[in-house]
Backbone as a ProteinNet text record, in pm:
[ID]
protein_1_A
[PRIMARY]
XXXXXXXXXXXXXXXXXXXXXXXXXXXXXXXXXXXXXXXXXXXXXXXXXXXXXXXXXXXXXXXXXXXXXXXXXXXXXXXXXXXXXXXXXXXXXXXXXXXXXXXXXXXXXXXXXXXXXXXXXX
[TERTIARY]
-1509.1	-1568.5	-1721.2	-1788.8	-1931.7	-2000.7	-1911.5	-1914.1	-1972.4	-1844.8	-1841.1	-1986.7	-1981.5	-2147.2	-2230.4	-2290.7	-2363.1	-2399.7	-2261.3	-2288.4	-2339.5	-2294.3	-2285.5	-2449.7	-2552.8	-2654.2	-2715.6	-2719.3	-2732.6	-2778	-2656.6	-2680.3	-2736.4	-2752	-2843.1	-3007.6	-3024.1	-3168.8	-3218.9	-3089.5	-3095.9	-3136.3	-3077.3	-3118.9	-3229.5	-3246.9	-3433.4	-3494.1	-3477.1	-3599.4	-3641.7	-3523.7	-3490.5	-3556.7	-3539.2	-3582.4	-3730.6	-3817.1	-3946.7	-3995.8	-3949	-4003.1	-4003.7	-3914	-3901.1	-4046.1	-4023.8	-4136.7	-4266.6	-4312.2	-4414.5	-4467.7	-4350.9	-4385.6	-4365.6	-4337.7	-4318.5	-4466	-4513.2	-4647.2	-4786.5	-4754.3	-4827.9	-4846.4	-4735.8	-4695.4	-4755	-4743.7	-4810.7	-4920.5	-5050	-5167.6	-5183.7	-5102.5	-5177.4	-5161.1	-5040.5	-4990.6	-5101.6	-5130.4	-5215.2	-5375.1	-5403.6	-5542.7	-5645.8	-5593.3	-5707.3	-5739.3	-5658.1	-5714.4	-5809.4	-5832.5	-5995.5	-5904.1	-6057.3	-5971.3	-5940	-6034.6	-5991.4	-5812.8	-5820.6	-5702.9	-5579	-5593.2	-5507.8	-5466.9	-5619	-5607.5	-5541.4	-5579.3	-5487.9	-5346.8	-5332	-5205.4	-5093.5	-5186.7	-5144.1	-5126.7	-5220.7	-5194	-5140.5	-5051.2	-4961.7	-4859.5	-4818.9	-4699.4	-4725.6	-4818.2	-4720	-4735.1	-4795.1	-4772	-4585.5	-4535.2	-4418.7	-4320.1	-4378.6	-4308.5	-4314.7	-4368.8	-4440.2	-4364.4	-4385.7	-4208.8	-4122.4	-4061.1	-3964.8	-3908	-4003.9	-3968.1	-3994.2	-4043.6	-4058.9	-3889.7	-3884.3	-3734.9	-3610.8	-3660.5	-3548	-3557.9	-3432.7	-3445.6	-3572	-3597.6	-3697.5	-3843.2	-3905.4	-3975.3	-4078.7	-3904.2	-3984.8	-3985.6	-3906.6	-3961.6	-4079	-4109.4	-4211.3	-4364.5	-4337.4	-4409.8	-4456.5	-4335.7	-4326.3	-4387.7	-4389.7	-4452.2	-4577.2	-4675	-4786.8	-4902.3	-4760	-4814.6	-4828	-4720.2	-4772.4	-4873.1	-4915	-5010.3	-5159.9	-5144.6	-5263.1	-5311.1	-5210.3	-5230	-5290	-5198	-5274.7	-5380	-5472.5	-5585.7	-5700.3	-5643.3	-5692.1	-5804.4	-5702.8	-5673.9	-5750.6	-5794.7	-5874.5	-5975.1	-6027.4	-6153.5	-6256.1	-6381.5	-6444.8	-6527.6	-6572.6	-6712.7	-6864.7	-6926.6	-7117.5	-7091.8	-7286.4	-7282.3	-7400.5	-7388.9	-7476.1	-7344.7	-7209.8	-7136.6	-7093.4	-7110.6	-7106.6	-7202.6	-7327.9	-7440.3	-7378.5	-7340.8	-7372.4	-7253.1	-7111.7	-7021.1	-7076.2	-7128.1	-7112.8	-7206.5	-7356.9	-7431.1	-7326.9	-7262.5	-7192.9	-7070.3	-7046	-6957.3	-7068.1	-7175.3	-7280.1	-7309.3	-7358.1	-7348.4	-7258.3	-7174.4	-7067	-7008.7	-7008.1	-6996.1	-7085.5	-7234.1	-7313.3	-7293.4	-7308.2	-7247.8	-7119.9	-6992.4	-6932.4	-6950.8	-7016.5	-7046.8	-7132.8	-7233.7	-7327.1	-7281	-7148.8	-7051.3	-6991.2	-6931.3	-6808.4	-6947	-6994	-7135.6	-7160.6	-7169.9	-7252.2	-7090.8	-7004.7	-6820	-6807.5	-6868	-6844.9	-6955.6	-7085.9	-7156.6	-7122.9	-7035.6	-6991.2	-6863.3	-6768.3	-6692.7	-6779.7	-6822.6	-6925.6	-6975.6	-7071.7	-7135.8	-7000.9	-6894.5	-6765.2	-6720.1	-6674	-6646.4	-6707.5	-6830.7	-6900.5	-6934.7	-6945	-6914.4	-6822.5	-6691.2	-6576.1	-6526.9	-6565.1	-6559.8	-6707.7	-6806.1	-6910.2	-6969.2
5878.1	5903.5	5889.8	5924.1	5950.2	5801.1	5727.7	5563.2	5481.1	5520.1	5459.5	5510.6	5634.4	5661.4	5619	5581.1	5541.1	5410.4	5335.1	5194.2	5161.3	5255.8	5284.9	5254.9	5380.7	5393.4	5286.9	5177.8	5112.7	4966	4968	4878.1	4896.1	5000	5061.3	5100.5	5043.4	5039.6	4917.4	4794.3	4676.5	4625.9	4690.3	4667.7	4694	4793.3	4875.2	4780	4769.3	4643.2	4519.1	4484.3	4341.2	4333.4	4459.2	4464.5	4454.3	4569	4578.6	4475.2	4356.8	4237.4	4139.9	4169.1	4092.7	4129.2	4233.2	4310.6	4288.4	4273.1	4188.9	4077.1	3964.6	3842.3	3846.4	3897.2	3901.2	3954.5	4085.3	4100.7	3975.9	3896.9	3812.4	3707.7	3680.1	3555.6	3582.4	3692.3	3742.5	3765	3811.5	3817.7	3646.2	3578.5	3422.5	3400.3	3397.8	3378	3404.8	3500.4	3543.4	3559.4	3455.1	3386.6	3426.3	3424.3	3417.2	3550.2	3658.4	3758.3	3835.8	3936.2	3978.8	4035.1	4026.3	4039.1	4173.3	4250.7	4388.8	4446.9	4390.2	4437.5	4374.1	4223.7	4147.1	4252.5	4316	4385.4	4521.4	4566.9	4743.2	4703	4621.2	4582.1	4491.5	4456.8	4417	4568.4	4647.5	4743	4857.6	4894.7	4931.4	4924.8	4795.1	4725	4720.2	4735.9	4707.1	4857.1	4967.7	5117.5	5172.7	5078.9	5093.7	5011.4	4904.8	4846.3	4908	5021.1	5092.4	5183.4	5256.9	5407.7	5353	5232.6	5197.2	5188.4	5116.8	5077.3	5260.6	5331.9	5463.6	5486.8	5521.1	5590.8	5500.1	5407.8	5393.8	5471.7	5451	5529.7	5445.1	5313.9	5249.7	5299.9	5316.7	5350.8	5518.5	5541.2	5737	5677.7	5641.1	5629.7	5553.6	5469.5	5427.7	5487.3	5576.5	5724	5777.2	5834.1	5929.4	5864.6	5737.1	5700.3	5700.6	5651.4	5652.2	5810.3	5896.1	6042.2	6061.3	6041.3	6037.8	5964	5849.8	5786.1	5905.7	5847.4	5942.8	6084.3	6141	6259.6	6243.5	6121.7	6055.4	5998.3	5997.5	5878.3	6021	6115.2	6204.2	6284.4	6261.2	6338.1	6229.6	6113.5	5999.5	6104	6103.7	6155.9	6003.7	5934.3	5850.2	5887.3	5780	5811.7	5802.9	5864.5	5871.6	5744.4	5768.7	5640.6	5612.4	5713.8	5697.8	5651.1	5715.1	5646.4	5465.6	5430	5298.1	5230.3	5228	5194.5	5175.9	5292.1	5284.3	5165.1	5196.3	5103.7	4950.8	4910.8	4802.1	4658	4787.2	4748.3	4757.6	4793.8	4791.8	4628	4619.5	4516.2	4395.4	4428.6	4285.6	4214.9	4364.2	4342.3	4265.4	4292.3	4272.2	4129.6	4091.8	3949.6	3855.9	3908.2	3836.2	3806.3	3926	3905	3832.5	3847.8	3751.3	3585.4	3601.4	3406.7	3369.1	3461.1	3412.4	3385.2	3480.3	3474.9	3322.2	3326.7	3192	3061.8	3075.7	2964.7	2899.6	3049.8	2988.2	2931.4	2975.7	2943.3	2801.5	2766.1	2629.8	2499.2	2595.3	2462.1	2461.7	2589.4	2547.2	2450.2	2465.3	2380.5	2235.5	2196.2	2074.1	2039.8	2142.8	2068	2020	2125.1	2102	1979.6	1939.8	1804.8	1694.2	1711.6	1612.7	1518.9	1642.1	1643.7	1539	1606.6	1527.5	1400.2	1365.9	1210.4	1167	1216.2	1081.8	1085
10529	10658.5	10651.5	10561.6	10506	10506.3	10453.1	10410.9	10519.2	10644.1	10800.7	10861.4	10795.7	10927.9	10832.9	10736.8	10637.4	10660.6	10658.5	10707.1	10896.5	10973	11117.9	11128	11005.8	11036.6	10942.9	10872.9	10825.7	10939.6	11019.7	11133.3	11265.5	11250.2	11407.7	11299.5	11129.5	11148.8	11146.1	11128.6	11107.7	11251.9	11303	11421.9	11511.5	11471.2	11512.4	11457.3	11325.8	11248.8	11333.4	11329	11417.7	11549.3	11670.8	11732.4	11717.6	11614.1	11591.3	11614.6	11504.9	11498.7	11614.7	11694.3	11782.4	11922.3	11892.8	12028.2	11965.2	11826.2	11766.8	11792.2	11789.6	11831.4	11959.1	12049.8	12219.1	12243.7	12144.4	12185.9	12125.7	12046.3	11986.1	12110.3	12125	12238.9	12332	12385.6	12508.9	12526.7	12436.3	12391.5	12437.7	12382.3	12411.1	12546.4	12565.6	12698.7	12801	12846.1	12900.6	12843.8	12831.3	12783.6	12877.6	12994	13140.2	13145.5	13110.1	13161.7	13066.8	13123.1	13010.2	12858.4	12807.5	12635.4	12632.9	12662.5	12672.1	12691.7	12799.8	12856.7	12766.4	12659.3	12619.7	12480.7	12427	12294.7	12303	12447.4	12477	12481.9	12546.8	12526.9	12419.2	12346	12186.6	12146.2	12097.1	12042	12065.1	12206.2	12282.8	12259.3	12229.1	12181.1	12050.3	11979.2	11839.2	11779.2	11819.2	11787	11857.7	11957.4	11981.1	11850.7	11810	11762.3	11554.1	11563.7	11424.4	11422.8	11614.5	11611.8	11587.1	11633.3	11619	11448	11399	11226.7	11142.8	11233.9	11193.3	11182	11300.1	11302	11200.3	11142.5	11045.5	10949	10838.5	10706.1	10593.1	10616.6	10569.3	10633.4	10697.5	10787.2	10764.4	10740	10673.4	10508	10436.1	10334.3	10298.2	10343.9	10350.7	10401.3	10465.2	10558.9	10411.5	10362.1	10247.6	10147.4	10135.8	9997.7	10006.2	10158.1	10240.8	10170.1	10181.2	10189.1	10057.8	9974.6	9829.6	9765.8	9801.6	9731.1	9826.8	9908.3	9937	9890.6	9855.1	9757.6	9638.6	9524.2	9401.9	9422.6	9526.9	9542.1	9546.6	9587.2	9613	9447.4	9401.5	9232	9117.2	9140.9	9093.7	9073.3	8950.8	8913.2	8877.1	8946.4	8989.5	8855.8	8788.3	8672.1	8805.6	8727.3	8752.2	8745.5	8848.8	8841	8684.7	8635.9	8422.5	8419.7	8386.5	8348.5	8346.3	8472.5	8521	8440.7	8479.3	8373.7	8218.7	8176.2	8030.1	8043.5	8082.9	8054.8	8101.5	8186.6	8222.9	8112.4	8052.9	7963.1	7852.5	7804.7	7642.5	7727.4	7811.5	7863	7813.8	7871.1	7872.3	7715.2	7661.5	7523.1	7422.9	7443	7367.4	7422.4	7532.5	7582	7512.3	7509.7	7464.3	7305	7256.5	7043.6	7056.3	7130.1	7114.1	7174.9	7255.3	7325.5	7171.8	7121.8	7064.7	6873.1	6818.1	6750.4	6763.6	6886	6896.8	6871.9	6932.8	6966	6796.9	6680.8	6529.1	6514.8	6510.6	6466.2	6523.7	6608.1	6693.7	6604.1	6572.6	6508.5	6405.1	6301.7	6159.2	6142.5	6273	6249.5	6263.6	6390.1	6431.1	6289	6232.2	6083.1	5955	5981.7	5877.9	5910	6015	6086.7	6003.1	6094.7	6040	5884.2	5802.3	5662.5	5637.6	5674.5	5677.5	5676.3	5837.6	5848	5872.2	5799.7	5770.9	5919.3
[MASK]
++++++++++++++++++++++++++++++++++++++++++++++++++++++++++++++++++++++++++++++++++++++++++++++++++++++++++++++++++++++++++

């Protein structure tokens, strides 16, 4: 019995979805459609329609989970401990550094092979 309403609600969110999308591109279309009239009025009414078309993808079971995951990350973003900005500095100089000893490393490794080469074939 559990199965039947499971799948029941499965297709009534397939269907919300479907719909969503559809009232998306009806509001896209329509934004053009109506070119002549002022923009104002073209954008309240874009975004009219697609906050209907957001409840809609709300009320599925995709929709809240997706809600829910919204709410969790924002919690972890929360809890990010950010370095100084000394910190930044010091790291970004030891980055520079160390790019440079190695370009300037690979650079002598490049003319010993070049002089080894050469040796070689004359």
């Amino acid at each position: 019995m559990s199965a039947e309403i499971e799948q029941e609600t499965g297709q009534f969110d397939l269907i919300k979805l479907v719909l969503a999308v559809a009232v998306t591109v009806a509001a896209i279309v329509g934004f053009y459609y109506f070119a002549e009239q002022s923009l104002l009025l073209r954008v309240i009414g874009l975004l009219v329609i697609l906050m209907l078309a957001v409840g809609l993808v709300y009320t599925t079971d995709l929709g809240r989970s997706f809600w829910l995951f919204a709410q969790g990350s924002s919690i972890e973003l929360k809890k990010i401990v950010w370095p100084t900005k000394k910190e930044t500095i010091q790291t970004t100089l030891i980055v520079v550094v160390m790019v440079l000893f190695v370009g300037i490393l690979l650079w002598m490794f490049d003319g010993l092979l070049m002089w080894g080469v050469g040796l070689i074939t004359g």
